[in-house]
BANURO-165415 format. One record per atom (N, C-alpha, C): residue in three letters; residue number from 1; y, z, x. Coordinates in steps of 0.2 Angstrom, whole numbers, padded with zeros to 4 digits. Each point is the difference from the previous one (the first is absolute). Last residue first. Layout:
<recs>
ala|NUM|Y|Z|X
...
</recs>
This chain:
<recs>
unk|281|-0004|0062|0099
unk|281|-0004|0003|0006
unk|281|0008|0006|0004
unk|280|0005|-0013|-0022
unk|280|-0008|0003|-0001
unk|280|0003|0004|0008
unk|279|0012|-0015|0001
unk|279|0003|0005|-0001
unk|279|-0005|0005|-0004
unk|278|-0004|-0020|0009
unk|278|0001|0002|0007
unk|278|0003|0008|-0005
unk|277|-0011|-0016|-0015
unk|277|-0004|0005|0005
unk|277|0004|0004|0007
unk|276|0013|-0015|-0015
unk|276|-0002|0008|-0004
unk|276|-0007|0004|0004
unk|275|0007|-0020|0011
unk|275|0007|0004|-0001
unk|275|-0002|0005|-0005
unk|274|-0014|-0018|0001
unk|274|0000|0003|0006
unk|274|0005|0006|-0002
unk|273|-0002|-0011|-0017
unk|273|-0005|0001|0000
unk|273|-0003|0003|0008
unk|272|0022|-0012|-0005
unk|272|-0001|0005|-0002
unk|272|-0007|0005|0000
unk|271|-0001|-0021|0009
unk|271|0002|0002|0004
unk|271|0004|0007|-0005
unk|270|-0013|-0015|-0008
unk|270|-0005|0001|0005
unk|270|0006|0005|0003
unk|269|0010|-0012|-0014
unk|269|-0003|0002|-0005
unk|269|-0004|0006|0005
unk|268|0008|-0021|0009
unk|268|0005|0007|-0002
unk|268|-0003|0004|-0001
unk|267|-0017|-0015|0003
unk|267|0004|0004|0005
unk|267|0005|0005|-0001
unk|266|-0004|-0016|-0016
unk|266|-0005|0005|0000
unk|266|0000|0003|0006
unk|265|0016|-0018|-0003
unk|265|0001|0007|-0006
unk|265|-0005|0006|-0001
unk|264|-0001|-0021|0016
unk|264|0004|0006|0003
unk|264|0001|0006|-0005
unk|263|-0015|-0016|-0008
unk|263|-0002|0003|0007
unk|263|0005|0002|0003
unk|262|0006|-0015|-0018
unk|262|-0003|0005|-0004
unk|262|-0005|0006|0007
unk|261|0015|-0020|0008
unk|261|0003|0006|-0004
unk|261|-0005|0007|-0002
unk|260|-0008|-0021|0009
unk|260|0002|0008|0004
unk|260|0004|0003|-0002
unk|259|-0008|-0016|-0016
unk|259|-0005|0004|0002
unk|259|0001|0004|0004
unk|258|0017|-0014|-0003
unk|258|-0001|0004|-0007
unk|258|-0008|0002|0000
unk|257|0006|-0015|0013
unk|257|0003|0003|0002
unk|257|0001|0009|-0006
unk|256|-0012|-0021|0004
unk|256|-0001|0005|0005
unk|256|0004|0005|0001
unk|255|0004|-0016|-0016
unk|255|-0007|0002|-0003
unk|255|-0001|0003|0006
unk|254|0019|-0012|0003
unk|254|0002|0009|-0006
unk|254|-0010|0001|0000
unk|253|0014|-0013|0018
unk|253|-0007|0000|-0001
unk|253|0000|0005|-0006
unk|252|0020|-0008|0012
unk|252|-0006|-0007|0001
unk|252|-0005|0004|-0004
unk|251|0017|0018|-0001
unk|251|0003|-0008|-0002
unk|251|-0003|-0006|0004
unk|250|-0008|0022|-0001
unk|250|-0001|-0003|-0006
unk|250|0006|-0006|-0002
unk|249|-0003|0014|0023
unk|249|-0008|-0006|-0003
unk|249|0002|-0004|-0009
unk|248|0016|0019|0007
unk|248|0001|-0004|0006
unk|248|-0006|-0006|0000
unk|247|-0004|0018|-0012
unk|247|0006|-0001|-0003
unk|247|0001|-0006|0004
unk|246|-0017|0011|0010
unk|246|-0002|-0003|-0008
unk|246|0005|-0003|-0004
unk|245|0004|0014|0020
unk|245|-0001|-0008|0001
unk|245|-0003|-0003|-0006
unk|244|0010|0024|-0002
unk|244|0003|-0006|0001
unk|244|-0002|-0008|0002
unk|243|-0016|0018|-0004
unk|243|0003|-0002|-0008
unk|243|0006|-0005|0003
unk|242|-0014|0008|0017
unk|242|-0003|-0004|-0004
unk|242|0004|-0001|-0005
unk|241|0011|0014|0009
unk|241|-0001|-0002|0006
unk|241|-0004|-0006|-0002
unk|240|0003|0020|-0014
unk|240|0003|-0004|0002
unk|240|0000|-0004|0003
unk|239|-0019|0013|0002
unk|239|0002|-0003|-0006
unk|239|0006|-0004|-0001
unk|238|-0001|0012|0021
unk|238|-0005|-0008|-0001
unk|238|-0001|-0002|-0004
unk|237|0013|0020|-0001
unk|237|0004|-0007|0004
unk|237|-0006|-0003|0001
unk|236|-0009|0018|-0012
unk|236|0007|-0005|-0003
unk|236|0003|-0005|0004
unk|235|-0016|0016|0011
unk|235|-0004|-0003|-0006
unk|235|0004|-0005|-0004
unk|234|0009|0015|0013
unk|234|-0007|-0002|0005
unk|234|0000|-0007|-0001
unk|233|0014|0018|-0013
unk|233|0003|-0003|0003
unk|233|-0004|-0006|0006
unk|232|-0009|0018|-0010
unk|232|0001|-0003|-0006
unk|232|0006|-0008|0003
unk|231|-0009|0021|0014
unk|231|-0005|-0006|-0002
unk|231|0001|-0005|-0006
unk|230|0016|0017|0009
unk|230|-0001|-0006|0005
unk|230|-0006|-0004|-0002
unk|229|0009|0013|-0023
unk|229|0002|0001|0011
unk|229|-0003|-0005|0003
unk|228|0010|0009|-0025
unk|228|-0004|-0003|0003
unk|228|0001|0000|0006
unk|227|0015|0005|-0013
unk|227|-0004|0004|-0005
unk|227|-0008|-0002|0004
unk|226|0024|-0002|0008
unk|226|-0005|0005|0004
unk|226|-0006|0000|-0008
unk|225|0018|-0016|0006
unk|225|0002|0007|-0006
unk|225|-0002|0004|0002
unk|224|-0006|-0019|0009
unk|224|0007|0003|0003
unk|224|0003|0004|-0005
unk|223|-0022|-0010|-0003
unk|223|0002|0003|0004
unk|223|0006|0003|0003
unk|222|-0002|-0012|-0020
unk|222|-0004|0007|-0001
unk|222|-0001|0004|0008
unk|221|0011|-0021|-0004
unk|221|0006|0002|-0002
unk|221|-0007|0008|0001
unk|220|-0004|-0022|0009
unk|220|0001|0004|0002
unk|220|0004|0006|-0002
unk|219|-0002|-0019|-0012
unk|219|-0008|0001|0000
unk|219|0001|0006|0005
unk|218|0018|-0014|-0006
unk|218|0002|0006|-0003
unk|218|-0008|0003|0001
unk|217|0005|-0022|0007
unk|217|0004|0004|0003
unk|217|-0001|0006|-0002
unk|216|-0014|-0015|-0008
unk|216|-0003|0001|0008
unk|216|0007|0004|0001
unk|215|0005|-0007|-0022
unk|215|-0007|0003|0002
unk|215|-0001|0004|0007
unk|214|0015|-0016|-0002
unk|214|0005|0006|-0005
unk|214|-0009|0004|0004
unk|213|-0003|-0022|0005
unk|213|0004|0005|0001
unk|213|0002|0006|-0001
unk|212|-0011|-0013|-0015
unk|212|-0005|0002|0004
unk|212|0004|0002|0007
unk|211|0013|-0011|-0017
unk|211|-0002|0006|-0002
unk|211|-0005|0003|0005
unk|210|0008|-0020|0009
unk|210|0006|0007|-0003
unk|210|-0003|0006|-0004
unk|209|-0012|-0019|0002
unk|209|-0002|0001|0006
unk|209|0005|0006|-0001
unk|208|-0002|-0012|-0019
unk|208|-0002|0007|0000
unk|208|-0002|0001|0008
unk|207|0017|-0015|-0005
unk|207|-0001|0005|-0004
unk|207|-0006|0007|0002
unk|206|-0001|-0019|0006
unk|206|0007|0000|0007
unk|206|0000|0006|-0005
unk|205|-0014|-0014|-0010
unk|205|-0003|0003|0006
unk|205|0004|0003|0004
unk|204|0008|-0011|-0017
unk|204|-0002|0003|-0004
unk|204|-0006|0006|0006
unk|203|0012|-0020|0006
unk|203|0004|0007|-0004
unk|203|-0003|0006|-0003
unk|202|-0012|-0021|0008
unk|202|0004|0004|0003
unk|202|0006|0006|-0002
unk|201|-0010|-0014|-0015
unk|201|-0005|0004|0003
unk|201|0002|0004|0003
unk|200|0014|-0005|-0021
unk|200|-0003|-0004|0007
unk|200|-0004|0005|0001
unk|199|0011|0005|-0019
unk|199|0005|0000|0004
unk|199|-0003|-0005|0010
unk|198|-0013|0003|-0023
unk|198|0006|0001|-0003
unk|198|0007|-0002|0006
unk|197|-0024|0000|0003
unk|197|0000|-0004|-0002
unk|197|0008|0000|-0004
unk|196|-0007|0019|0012
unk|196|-0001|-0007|0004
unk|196|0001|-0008|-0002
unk|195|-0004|0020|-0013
unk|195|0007|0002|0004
unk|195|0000|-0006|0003
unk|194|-0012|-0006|-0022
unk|194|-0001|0005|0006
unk|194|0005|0000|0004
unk|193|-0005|-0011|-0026
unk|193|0007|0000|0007
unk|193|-0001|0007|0004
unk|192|-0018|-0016|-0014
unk|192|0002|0005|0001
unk|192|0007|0001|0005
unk|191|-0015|-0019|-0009
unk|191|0008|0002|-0004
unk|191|0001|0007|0003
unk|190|-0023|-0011|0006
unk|190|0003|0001|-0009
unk|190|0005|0003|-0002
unk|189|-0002|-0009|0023
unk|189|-0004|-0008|-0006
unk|189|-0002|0006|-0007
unk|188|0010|0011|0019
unk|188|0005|-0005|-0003
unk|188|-0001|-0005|-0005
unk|187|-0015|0016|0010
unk|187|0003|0004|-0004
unk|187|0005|-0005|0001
unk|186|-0014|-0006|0013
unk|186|-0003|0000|-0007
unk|186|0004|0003|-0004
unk|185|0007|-0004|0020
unk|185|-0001|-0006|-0003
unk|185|-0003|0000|-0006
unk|184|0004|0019|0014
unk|184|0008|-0004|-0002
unk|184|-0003|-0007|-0005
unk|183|-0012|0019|0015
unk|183|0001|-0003|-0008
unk|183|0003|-0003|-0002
unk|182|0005|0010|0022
unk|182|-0008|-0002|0000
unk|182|-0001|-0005|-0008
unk|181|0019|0015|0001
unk|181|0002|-0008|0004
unk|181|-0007|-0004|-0001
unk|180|-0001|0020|-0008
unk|180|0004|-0004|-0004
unk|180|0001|-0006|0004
unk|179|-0009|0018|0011
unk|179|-0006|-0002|-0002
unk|179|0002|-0005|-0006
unk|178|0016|0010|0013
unk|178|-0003|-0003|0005
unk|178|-0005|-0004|-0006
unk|177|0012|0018|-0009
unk|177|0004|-0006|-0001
unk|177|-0005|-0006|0006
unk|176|-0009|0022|-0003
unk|176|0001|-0005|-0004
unk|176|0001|-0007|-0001
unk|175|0003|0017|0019
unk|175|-0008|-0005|-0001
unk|175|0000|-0003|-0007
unk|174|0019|0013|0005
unk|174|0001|-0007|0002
unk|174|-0007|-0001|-0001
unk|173|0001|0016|-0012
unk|173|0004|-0002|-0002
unk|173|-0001|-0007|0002
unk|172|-0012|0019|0009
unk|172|-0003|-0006|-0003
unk|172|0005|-0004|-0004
unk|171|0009|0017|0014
unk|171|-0005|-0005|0004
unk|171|-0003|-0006|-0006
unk|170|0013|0016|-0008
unk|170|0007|-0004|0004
unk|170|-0008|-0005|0002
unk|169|-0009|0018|-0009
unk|169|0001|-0003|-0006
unk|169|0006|-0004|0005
unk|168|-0009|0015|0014
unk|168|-0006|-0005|-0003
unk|168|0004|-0006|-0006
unk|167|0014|0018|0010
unk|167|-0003|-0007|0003
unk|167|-0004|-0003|-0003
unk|166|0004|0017|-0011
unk|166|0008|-0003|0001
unk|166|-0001|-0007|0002
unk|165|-0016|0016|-0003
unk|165|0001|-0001|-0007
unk|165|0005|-0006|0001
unk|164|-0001|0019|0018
unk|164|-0007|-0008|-0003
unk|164|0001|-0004|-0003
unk|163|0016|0018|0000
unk|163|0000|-0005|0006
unk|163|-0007|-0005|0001
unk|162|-0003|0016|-0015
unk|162|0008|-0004|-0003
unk|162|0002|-0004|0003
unk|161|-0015|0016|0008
unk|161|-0006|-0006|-0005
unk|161|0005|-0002|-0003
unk|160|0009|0014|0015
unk|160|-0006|-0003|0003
unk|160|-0002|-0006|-0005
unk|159|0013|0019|-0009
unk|159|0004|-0005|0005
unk|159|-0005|-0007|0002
unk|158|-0009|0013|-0021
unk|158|0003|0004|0008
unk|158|0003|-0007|0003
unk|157|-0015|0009|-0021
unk|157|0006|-0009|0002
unk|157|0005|0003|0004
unk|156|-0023|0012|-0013
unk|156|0005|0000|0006
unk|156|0003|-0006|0001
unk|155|-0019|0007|-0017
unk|155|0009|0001|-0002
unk|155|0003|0003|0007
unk|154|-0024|-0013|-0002
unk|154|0000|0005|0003
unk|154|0007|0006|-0003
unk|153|-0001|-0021|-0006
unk|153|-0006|0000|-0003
unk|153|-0002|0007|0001
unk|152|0021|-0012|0008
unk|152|0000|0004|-0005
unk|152|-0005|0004|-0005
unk|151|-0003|-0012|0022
unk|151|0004|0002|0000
unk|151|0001|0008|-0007
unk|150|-0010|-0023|0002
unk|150|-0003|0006|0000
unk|150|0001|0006|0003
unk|149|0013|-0020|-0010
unk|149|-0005|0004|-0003
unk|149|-0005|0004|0001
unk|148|0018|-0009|0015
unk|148|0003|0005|-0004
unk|148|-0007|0002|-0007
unk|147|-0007|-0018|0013
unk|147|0004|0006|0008
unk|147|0000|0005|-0005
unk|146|-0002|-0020|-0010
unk|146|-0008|0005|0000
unk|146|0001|0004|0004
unk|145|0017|-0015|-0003
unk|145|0001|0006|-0007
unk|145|-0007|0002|0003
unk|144|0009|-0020|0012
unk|144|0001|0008|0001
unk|144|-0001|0006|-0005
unk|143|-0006|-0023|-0005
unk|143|-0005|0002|0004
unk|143|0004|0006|0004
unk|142|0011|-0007|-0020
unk|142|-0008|0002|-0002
unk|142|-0002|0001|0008
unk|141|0020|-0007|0002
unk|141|0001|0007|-0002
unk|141|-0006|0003|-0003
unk|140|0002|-0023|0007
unk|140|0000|0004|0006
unk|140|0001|0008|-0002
unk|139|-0002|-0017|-0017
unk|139|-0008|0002|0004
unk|139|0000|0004|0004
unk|138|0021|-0007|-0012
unk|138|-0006|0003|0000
unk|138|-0006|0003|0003
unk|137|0015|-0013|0006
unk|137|0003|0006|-0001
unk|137|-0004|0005|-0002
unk|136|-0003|-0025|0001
unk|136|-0002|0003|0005
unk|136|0002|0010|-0001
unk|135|0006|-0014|-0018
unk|135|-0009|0001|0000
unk|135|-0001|0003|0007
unk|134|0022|-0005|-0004
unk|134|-0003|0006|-0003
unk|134|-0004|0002|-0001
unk|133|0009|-0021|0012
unk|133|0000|0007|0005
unk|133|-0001|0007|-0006
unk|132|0005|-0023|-0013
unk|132|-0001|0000|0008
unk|132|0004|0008|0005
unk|131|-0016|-0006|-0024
unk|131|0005|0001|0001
unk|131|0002|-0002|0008
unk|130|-0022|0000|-0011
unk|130|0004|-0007|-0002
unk|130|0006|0001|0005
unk|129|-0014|0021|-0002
unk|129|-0001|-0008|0005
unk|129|0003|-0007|-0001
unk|128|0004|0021|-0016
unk|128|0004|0000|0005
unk|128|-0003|-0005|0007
unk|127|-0012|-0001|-0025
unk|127|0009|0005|0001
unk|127|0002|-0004|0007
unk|126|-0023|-0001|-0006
unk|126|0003|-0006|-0002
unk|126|0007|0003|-0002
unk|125|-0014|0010|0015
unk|125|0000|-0007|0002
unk|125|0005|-0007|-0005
unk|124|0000|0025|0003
unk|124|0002|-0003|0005
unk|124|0000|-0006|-0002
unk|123|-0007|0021|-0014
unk|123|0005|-0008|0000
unk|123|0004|-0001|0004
unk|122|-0018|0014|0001
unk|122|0000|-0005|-0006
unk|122|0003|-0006|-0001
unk|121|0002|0018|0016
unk|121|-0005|-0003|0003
unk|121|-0003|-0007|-0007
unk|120|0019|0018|-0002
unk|120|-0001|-0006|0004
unk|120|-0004|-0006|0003
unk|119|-0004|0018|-0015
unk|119|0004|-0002|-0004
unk|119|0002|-0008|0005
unk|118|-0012|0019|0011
unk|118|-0004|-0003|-0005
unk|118|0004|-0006|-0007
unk|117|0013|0014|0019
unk|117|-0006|-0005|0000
unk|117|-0004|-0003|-0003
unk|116|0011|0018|-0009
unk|116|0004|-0005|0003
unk|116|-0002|-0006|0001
unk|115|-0015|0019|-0005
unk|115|0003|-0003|-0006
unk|115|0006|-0009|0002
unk|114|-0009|0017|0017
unk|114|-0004|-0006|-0001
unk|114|0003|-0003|-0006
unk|113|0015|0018|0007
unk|113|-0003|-0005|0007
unk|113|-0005|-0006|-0006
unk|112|0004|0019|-0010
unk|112|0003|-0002|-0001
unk|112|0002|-0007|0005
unk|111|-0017|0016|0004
unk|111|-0001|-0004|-0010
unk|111|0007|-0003|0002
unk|110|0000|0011|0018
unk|110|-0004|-0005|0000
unk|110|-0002|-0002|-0007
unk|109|0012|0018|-0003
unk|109|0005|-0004|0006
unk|109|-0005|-0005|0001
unk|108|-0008|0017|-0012
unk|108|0005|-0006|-0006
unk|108|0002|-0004|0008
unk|107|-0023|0007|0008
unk|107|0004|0005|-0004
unk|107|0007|-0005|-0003
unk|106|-0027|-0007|-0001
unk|106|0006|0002|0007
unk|106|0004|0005|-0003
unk|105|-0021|-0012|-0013
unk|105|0000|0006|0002
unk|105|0005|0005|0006
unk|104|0003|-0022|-0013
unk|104|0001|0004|-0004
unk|104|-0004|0010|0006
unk|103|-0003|-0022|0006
unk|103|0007|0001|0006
unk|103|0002|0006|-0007
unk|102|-0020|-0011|-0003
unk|102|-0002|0003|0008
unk|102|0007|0003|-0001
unk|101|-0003|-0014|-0019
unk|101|-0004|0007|-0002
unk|101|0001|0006|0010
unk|100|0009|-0021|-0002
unk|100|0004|0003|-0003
unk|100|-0004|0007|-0002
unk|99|-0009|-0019|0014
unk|99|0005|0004|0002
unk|99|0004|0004|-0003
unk|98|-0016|-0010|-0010
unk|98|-0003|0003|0003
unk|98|0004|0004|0006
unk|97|0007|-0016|-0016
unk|97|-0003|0004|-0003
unk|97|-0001|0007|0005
unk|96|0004|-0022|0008
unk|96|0007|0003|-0002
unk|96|-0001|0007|-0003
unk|95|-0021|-0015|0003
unk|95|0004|0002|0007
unk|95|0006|0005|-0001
unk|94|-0009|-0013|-0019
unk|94|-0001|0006|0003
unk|94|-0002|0003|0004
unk|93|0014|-0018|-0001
unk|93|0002|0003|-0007
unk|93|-0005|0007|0002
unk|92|-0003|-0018|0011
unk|92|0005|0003|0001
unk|92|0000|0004|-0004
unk|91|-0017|-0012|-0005
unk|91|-0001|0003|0005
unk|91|0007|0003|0005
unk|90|0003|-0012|-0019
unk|90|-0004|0002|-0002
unk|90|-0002|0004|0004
unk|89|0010|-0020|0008
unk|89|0004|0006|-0004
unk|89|-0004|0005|-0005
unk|88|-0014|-0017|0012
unk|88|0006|0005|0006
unk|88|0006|0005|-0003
unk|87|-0015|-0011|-0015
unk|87|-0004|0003|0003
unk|87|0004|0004|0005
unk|86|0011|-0020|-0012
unk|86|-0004|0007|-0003
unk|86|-0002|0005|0004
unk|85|0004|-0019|0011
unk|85|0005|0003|-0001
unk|85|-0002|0006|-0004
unk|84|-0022|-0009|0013
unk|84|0005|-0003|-0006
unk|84|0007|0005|0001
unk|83|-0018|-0003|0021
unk|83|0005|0004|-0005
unk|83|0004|-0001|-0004
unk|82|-0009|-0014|0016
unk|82|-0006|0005|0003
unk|82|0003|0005|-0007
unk|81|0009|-0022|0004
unk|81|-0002|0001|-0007
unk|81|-0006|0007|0001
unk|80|0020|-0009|0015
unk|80|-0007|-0002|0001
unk|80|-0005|0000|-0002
unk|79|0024|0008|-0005
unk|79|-0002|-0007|0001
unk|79|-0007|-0003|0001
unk|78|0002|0027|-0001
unk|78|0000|-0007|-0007
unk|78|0001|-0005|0003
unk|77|-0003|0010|0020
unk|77|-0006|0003|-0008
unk|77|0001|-0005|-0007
unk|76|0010|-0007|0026
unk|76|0000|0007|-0005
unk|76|-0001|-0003|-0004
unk|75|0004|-0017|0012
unk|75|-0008|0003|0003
unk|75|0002|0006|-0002
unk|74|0019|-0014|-0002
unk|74|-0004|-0001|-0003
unk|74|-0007|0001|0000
unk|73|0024|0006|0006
unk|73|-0006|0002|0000
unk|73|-0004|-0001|-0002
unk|72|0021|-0011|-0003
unk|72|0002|0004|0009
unk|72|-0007|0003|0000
unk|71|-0001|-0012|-0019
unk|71|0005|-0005|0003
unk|71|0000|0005|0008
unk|70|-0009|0008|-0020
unk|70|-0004|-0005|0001
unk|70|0002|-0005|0006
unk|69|0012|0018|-0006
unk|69|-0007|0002|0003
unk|69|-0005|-0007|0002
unk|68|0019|0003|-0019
unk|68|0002|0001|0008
unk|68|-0007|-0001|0006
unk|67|-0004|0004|-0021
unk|67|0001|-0008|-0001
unk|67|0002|-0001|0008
unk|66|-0005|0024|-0006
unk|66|-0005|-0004|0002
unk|66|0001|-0009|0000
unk|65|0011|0022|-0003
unk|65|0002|-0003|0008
unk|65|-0004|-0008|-0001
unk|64|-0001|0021|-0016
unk|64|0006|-0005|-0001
unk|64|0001|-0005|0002
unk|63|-0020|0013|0006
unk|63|0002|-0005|-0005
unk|63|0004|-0002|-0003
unk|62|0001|0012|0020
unk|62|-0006|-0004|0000
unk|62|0000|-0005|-0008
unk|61|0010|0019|0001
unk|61|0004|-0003|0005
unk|61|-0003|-0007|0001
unk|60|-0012|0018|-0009
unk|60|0006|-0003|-0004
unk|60|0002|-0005|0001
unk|59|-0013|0011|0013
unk|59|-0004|-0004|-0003
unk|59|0003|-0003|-0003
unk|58|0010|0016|0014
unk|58|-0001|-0007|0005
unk|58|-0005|-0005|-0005
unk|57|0007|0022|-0008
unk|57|0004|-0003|0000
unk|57|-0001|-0007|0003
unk|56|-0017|0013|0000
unk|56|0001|0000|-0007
unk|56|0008|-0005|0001
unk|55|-0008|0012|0018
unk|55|-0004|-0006|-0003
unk|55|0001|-0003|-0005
unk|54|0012|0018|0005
unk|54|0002|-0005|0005
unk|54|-0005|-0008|0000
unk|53|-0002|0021|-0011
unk|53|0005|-0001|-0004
unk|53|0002|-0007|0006
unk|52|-0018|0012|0006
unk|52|-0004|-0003|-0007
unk|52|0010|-0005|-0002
unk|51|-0001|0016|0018
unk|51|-0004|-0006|0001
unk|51|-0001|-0005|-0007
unk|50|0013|0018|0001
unk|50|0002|-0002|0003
unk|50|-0003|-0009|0003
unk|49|-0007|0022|-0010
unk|49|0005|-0004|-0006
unk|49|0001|-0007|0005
unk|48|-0013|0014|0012
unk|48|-0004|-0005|-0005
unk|48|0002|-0002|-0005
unk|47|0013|0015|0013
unk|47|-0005|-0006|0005
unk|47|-0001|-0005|-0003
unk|46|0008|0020|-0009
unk|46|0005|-0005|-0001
unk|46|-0001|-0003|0004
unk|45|-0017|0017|-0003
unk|45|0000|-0004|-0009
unk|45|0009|-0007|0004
unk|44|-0008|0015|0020
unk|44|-0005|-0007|-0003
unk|44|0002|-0001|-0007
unk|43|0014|0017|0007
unk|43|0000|-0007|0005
unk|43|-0004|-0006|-0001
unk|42|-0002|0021|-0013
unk|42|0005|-0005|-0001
unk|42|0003|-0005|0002
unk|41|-0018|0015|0005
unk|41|-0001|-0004|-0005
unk|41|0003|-0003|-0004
unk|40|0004|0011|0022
unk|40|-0005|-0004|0000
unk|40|-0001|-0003|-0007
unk|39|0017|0017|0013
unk|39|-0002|0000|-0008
unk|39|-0004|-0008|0001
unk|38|0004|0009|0021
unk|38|0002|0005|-0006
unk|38|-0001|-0002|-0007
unk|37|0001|-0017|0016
unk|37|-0007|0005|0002
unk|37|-0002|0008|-0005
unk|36|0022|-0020|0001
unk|36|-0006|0000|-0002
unk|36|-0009|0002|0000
unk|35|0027|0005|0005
unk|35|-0006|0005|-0008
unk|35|-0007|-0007|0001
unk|34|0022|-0001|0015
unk|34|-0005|0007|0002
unk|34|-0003|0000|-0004
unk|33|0013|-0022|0002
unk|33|0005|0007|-0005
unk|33|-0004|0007|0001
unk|32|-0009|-0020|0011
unk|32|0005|0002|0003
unk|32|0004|0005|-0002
unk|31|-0020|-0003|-0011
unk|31|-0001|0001|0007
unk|31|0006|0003|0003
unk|30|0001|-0013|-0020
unk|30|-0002|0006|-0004
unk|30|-0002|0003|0007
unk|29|0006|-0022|0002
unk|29|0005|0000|-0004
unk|29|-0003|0011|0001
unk|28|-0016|-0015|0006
unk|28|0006|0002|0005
unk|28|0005|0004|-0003
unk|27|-0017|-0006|-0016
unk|27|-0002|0005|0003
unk|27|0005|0001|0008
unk|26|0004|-0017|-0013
unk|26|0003|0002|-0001
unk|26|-0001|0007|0002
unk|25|-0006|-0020|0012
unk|25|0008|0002|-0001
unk|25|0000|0005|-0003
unk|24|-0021|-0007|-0004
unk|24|0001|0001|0007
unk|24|0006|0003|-0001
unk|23|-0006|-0011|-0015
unk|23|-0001|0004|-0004
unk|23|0002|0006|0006
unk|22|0004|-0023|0002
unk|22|0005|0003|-0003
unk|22|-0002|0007|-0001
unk|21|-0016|-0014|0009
unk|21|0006|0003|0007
unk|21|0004|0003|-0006
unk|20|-0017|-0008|-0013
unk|20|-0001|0006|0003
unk|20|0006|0003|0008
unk|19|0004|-0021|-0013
unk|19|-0001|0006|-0005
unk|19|-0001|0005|0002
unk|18|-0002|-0019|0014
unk|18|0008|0002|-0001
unk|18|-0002|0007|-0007
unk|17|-0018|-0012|0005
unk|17|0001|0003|0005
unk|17|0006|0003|0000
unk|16|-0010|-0011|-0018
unk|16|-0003|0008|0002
unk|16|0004|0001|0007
unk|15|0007|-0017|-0022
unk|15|0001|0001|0010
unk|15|-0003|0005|0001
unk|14|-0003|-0006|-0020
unk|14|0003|0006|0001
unk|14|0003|0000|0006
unk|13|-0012|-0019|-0008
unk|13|0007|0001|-0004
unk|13|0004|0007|0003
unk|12|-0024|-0004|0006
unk|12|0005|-0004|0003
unk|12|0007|0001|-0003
unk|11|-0018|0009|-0011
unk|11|0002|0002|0007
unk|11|0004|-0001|0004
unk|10|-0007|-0013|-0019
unk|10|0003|0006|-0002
unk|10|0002|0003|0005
unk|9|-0014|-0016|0007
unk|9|0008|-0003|-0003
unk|9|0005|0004|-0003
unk|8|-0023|0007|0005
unk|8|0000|-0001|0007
unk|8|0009|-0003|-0003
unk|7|-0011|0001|-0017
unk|7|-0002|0008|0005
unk|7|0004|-0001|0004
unk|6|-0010|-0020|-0008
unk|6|0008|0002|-0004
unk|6|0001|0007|0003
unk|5|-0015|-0010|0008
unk|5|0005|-0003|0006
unk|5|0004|0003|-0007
unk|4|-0020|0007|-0007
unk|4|0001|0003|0006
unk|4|0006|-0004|0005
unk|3|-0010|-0007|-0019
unk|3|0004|0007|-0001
unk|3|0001|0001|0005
unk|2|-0002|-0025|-0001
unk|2|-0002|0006|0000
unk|2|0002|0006|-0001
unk|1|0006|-0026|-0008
unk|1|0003|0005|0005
unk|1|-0005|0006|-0001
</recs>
């Protein structure tokens, strides 16, 4: 194996692309609360915690995941020997580092935020994804906690980025539990009892299509407050609108489905991102 495919497997472990959307969300997160133009050097130091601590997590993950892996993924890095396990936990490690050195320059509210995270991001794999529904819980509170981190990275946690926080964390909940159904066969060949595998598929998709309601029903709660206006409103019901048929796809198809999931969450997202411009201008 070349230096350069192990490089290239290191990389890979970090999901660069999800790592940098999370780094995204949270520079949203710091937008929607008004500070991210204002104080610049805080929005970037909990950008880059955000990147690095995401990556870091997905490597871990990765190596607890790895016997798993060989079974639902066996074209990722360690199975396909691009990345001894050593190496990938070792390059987590300081990954983890370097979001702690970035997330030391925010203020206690965001230290307090990443410390959380960073605890969970630990131990997801071998704590709460065994468990049925508190490894998904998880994740969906890590993937709305980048709203609230940069939020607090800025110390604003204004109505707006709470109601973010809210959705995003409900939406990825059911893209979870979708992406458990998806797996189901390799997280049963090592004994894991995921929700799906605890109470059925269907059920367990009839579940999170009900949460992913909750969502799409409260997504219009910022405009009828008035903390947003017509353009934030634009931009939501076709996010929604993709989020509900992705619920409605993931009973024949979770691996298309659980990708339009992930593409209505980035719309939401889009659609605050309009709504603090309609209140900027």
């Amino acid at each position: 194996m070349s230096m350069g495919d192990r490089v290239r497997g290191l990389l890979e472990l970090t999901r660069p692309v999800n790592a940098v959307a999370a780094g995204v969300l949270t520079f949203i997160g710091a937008f929607v609360a008004g500070g991210a133009f204002a104080l610049p050097v805080e929005t970037g130091a909990a950008v880059g915690a955000t990147i690095f601590a995401t990556g870091a997590g997905n490597a871990i993950n990765d190596y607890f995941d790895r016997e798993i892996d060989r079974i639902n993924q066996p074209g990722r890095a360690i199975p396909r020997g691009a990345v001894t396990p050593r190496e990938a936990l070792v390059f987590s490690l300081a990954l983890f580092a370097g979001a702690v050195v970035l997330a030391l320059l925010l203020p206690l509210a965001a230290i307090a935020i990443a410390v959380v995270n960073l605890v969970a991001l630990v131990a997801y794999t071998k704590v709460f994804k065994g468990l049925p529904g508190a490894g998904n819980v998880v994740v969906a509170y890590l993937g709305g906690s980048t709203f609230l981190f940069g939020g607090a990275a800025v110390n604003v946690l204004n109505e707006a980025v709470v109601v973010l926080f809210a959705l995003a964390a409900i939406s990825t909940l059911t893209r979870e539990i979708v992406k458990d159904v998806e797996d189901i066969a390799g997280d049963r060949e090592e004994g894991l009892n995921t929700l799906p595998i605890a109470i059925g598929e269907r059920n367990a998709l009839l579940l999170g299509v009900v949460l992913l309601g909750v969502a799409v029903l409260a997504s219009p709660v910022p405009y009828l407050q008035a903390t947003f206006g017509l353009a934030y409103l634009l931009v939501v019901v076709p996010a929604d609108l993709l989020m509900l048929y992705a619920g409605y796809e993931s009973f024949h198809d979770p691996t298309a489905s659980q990708s339009h999931l992930k593409y209505g969450m980035f719309l939401a997202a889009a659609a605050f991102i309009a709504g603090r411009i309609g209140v900027i201008v």
